[in-house]
KOLSE-59765 format. One record per residue: x, y, z of N, C-alpha, C in turn; residue number from 1. Coordinates in steps of 0.2 Angstrom, whole numbers, plus 5000, padded with zeros to 4 digits. Each point is the difference from the previous one (the first is absolute). Layout:
<pts>
   nu   nv   nw  cau  cav  caw   cu   cv   cw   i
    X    Y    Z    X    Y    Z    X    Y    Z NUM
...
</pts>
This chain:
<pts>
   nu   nv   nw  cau  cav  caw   cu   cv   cw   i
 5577 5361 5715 4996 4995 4997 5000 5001 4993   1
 5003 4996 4997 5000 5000 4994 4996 4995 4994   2
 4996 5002 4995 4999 4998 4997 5000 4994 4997   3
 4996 4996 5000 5002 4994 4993 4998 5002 4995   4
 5003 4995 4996 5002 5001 4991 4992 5000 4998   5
 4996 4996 5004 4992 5000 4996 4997 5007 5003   6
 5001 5001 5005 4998 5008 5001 5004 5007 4997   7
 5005 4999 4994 5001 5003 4999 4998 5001 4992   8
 4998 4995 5000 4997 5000 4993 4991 5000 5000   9
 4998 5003 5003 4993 5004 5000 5001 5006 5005  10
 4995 5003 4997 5001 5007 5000 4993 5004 5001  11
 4997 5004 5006 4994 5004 4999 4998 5004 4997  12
 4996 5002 4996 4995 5006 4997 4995 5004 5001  13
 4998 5002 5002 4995 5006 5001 4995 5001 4991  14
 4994 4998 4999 4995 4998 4995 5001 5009 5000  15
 5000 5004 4996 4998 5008 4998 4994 5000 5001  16
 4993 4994 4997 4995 5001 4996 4995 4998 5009  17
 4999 4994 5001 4999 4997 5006 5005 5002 5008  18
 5004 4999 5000 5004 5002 5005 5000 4994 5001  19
 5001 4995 4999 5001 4992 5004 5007 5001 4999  20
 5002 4997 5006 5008 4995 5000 5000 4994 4996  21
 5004 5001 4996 5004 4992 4995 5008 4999 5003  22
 4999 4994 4999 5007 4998 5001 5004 4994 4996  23
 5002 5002 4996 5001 4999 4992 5008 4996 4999  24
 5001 4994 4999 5005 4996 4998 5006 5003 4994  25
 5004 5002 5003 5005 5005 4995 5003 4994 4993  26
 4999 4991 5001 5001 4998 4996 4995 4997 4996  27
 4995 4998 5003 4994 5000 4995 4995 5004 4997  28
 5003 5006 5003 4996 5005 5002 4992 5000 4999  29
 4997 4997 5004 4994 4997 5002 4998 5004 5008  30
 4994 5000 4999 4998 5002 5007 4999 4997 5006  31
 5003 4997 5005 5001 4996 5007 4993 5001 5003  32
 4999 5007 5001 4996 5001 5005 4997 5007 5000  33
 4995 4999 5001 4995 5008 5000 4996 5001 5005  34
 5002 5006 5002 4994 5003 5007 4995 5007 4997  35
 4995 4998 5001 4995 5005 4998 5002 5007 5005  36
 4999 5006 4997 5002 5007 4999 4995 5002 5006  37
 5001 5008 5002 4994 5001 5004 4995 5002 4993  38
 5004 5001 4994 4996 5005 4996 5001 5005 4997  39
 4995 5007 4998 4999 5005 5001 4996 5000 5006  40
 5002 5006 5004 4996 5004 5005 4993 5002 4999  41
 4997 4999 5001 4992 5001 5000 4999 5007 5002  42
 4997 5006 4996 4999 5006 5002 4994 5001 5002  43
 4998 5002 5007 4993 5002 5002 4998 5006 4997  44
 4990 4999 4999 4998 5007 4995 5002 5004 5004  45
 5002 5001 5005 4999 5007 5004 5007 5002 4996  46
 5005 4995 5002 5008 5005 4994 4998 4999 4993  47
 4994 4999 4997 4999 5000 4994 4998 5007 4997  48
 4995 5002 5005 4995 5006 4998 5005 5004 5004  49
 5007 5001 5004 5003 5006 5004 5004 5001 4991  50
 5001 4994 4995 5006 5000 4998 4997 5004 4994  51
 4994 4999 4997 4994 5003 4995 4999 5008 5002  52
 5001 5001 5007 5000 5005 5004 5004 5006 4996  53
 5004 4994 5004 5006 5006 4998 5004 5003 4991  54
 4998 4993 4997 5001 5001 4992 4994 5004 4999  55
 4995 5001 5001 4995 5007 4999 5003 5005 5002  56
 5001 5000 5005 5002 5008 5004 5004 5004 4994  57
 5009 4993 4998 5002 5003 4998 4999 5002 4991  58
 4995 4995 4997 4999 5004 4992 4995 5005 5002  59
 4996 5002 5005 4997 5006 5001 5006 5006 4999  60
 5005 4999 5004 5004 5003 5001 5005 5003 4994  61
 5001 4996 4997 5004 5000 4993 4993 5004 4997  62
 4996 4996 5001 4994 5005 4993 5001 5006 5001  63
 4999 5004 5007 4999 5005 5004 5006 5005 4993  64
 5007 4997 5004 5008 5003 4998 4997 5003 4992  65
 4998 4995 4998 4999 5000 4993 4997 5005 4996  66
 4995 5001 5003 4995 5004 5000 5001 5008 5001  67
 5004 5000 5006 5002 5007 5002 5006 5000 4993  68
 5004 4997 5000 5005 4998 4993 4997 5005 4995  69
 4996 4997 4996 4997 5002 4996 4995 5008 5001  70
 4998 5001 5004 4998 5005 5004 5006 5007 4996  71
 5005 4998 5005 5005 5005 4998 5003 5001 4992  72
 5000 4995 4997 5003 4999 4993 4994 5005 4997  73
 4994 4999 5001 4996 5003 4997 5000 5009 4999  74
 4998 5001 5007 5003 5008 5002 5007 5002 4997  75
 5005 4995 5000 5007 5004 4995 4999 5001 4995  76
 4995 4995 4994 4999 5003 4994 4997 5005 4998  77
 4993 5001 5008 4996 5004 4996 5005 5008 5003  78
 5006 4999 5003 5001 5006 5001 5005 5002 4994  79
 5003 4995 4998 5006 4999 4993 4995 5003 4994  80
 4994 4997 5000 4994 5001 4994 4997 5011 5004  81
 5001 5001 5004 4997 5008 5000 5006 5004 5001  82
 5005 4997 5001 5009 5005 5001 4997 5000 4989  83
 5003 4996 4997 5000 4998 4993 4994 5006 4997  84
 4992 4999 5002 4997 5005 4996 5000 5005 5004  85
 5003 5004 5003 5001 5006 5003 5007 5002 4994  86
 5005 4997 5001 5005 5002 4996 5000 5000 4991  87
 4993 4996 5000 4997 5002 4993 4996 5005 4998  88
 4997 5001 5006 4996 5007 4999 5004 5008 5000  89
 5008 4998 5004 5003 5008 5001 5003 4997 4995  90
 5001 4999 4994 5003 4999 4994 4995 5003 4994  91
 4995 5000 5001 4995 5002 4996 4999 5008 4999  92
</pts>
């Protein structure tokens, strides 16, 4: 089945924004014809609040990491700070 020359000169698109079908004239390049899109998907609260969910879970989790993070860094100083005035004292 082949093609006629007017069918070869229009051409379909998919809208990025809308999601509607065009079908667009390669020589006038004009729009023919437009079908409206499903859209964006429509998200129910429940996948809203699992989705809330789970972004809390995990900046709880990072904060946690964090914390313990700084935790340790803290105790290497203070042992770096009591090695340091120990060996200032047997210098004395």
């Amino acid at each position: 089945m082949e093609k006629t020359k007017k069918e070869e000169e229009v051409f379909q698109i998919l809208c990025p924004c809308c999601q509607s079908l065009l079908w667009i004239d390669s020589v006038s390049q004009e729009v023919i014809q437009s079908k409206k899109g499903a859209g964006k998907k429509k998200k129910s609260l429940d996948d809203l609040l699992l989705k809330e969910k789970k972004r809390k879970g995990e900046f709880d989790r990072k904060f946690e990491a964090t914390a313990e993070l700084e935790k340790k860094k803290k105790e290497e100083v203070e042992e770096g700070f009591k090695k340091a005035l120990t060996k200032v004292g047997q210098k004395e």
